[in-house]
C-alpha positions as CSV (number, residue, x, y, z in Angstrom):
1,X,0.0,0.0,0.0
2,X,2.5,2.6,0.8
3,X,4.6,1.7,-1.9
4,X,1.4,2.3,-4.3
5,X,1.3,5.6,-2.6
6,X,4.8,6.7,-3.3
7,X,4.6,5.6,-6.9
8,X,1.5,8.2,-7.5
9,X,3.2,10.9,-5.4
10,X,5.8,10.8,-7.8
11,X,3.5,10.8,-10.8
12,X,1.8,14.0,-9.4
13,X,4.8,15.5,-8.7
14,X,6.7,14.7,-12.0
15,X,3.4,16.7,-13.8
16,X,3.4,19.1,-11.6
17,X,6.9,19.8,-11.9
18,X,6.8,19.4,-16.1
19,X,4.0,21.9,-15.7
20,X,6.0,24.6,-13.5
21,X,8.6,24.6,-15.9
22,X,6.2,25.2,-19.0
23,X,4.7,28.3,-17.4
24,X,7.0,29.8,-15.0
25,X,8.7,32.1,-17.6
26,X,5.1,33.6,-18.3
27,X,3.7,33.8,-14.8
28,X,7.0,35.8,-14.0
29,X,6.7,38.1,-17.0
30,X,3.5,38.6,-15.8
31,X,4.0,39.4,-12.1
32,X,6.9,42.3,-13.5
33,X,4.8,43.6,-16.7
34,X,1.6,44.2,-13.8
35,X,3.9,45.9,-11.5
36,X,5.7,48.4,-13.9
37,X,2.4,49.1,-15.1
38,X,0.4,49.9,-11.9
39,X,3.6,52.3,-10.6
40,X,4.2,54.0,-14.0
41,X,0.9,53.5,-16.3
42,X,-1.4,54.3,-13.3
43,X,-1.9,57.9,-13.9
44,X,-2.7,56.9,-17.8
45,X,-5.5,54.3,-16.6
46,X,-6.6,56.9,-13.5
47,X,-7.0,59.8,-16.7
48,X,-9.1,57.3,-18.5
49,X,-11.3,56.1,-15.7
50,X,-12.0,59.8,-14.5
51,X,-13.0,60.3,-18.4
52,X,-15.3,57.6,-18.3
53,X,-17.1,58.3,-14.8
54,X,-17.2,62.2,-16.1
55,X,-19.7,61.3,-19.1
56,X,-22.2,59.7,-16.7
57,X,-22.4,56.7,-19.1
58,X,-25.0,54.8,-16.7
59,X,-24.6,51.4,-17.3
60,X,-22.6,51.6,-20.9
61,X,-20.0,53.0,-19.0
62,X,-19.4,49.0,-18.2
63,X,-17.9,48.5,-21.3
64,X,-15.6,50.7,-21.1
65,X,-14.2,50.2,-18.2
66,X,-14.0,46.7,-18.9
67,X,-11.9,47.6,-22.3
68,X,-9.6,49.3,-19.8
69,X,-9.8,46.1,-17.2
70,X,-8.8,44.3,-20.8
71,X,-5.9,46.6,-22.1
72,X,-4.2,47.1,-19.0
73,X,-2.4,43.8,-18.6
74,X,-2.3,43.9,-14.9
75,X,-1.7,40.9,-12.8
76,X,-3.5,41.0,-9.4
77,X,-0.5,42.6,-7.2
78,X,-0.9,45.3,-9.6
79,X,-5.3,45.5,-9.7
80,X,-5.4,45.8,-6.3
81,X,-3.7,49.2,-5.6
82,X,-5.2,50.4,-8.9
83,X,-8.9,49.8,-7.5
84,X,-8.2,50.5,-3.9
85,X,-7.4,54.5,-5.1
86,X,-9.9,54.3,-7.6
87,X,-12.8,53.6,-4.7
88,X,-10.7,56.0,-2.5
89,X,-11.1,58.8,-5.7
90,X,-15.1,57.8,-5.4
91,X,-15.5,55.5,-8.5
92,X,-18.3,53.5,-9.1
93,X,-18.8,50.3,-7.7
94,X,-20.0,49.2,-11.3
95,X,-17.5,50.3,-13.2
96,X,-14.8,49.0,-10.5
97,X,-15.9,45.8,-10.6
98,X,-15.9,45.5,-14.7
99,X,-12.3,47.3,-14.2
100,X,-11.0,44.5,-12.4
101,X,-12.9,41.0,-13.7
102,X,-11.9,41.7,-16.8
């Protein structure tokens, strides 16, 4: 039995392993891409949200902000901040929300 066990800790470990090594290139590009943008592109995506919550869209201004959620490749350690100063600056819970799922 424990023999039968070690043999399928190692075949879960081998994938998981195989699978670390695929994406960990990416998941690091990732983490440094989100966090140059949410210190240096933040006032660009701030500008554009203000735009957006100036129009009074109503609930088009969704899109929008989700476009923005879209083209702003941020990974979570860079959303966070991003959305914490936009509720802080009195942006919509709507258009926050669309912001960051997307």
């Amino acid at each position: 039995m424990l023999d039968i066990i070690r043999r399928e800790f190692i075949y879960v470990w081998y994938y998981f392993e195989v699978q670390l090594r695929q994406i960990f290139l990416y998941w690091a590009l990732g983490i440094v891409i989100g966090s140059v943008i949410s210190v240096f592109g933040k006032q660009k995506i701030h500008s554009l949200m203000s735009v957006i919550q100036d129009k009074h869209l109503g609930v088009l201004g969704i899109i929008p902000a989700s476009l923005i959620g879209i083209a702003s490749p941020l990974c979570m350690y860079g959303t966070i901040p991003i959305a914490a100063s936009f509720s802080q600056k009195g942006m919509r819970d709507d258009y926050l929300a669309a912001f960051m799922m997307s």
